[in-house]
C-alpha positions in Angstrom: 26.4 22.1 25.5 22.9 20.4 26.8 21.7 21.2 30.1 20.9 18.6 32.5 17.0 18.9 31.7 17.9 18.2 28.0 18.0 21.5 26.7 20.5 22.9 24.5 22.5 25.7 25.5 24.7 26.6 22.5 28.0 26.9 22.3 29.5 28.2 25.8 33.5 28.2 26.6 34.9 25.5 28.7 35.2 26.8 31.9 32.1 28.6 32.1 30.5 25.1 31.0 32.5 23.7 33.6 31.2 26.3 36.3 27.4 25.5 35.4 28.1 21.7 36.1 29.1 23.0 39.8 26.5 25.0 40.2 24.2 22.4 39.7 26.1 20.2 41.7 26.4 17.6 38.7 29.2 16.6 36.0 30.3 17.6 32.8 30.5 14.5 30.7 31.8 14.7 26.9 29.3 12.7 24.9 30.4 13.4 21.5 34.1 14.5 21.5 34.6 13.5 17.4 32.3 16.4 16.1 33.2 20.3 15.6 32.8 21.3 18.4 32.8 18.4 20.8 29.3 18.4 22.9 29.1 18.0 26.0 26.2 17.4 28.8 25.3 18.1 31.9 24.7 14.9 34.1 25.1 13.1 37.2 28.0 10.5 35.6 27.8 7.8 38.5 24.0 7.4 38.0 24.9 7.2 34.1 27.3 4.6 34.7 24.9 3.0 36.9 22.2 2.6 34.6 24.4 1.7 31.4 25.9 -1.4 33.5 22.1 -2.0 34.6 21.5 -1.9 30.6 24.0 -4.6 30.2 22.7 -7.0 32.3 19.5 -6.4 31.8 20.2 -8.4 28.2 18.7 -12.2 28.9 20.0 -14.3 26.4 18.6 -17.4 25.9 20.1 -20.7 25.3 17.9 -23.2 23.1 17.6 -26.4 24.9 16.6 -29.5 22.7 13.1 -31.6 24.0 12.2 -34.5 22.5 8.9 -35.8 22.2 8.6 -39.5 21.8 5.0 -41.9 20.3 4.5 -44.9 19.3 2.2 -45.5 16.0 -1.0 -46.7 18.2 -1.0 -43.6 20.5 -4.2 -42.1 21.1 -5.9 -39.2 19.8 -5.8 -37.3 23.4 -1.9 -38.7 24.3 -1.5 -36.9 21.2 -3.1 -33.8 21.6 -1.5 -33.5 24.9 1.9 -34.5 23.9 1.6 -31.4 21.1 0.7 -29.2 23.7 3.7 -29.7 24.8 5.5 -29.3 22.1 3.8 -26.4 21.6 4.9 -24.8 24.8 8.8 -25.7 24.2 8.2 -24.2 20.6 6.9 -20.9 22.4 10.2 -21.1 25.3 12.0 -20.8 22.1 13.6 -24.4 22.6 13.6 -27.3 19.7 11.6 -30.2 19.9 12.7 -33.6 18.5 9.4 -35.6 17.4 10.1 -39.6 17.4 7.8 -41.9 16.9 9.1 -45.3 18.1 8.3 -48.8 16.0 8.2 -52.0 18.4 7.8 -55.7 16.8 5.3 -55.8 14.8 4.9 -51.9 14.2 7.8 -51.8 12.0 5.6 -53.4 9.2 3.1 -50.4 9.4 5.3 -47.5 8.8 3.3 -45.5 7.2 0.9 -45.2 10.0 3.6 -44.1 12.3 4.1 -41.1 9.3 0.3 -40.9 9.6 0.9 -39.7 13.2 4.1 -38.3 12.4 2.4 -35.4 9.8 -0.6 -35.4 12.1 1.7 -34.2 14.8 3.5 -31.5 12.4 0.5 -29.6 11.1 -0.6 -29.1 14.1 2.7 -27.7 15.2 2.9 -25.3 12.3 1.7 -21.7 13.8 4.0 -22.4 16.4 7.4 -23.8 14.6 8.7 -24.7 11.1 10.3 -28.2 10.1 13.8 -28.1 10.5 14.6 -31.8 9.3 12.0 -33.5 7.4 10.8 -36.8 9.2 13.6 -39.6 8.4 13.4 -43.3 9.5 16.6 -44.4 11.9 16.7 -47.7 12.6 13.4 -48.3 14.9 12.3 -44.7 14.9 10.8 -41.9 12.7 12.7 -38.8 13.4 12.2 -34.8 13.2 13.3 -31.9 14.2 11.1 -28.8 15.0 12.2 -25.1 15.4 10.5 -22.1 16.6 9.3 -19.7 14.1 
């Protein structure tokens, strides 16, 4: 038996267990009754209840939301920076973040500067979140997605 402080009391008989509880004005609750012989505590058993349903909800879970991030190949340096900042602060929400760059006309002849921007955009990332998909080209736009590390 453990008394309601915490301390244990040994092995006492049932009813005089049960007659200590009263005394103190709490319950006897049976918190182990698979071991020889069962152990049982001293408590106040609605205040335990209380606090293991507080326990439960307590538990936030959080559901990932995707953002998407979207350039164009001639984005400037500081629309970049900022736009990685954001990133950045979904990464650290725990959400993913889709990075696009979009080609227009003529942009879709310089590709590789839009990878430029594309791998300028992922090491700056990488403290924060690891690649999930490598950058791939759909249609009009260089796509990848980002995950939180």
């Amino acid at each position: 038996m453990i008394s309601a402080e915490g301390a244990q009391l040994g092995i006492i008989p049932t009813e005089e267990a049960l007659a200590r509880a009263r005394e103190s004005g709490l319950d006897l609750v049976e918190v182990a009754p698979n071991e020889k012989p069962p152990v049982c505590r001293i408590m106040d058993f609605g205040k335990f209840k209380y606090q293991q349903k507080k326990k439960q909800h307590k538990t936030h879970v959080h559901h990932t939301k995707i953002k998407e991030i979207r350039l164009r190949p001639k984005t400037g340096d500081h629309d970049i920076e900022f736009k990685v900042n954001q990133a950045r602060g979904f990464l650290q929400h725990k959400d993913k973040v889709i990075v696009s760059v979009v080609f227009r006309g003529r942009e879709l002849a310089h590709i590789d500067e839009g990878q430029r921007v594309m791998r300028n955009i992922l090491e700056q990332l990488d403290p924060v979140g690891k690649v999930e998909s490598p950058p791939q080209q759909m249609g009009r736009r260089l796509v990848c997605t980002v995950t939180p590390r």
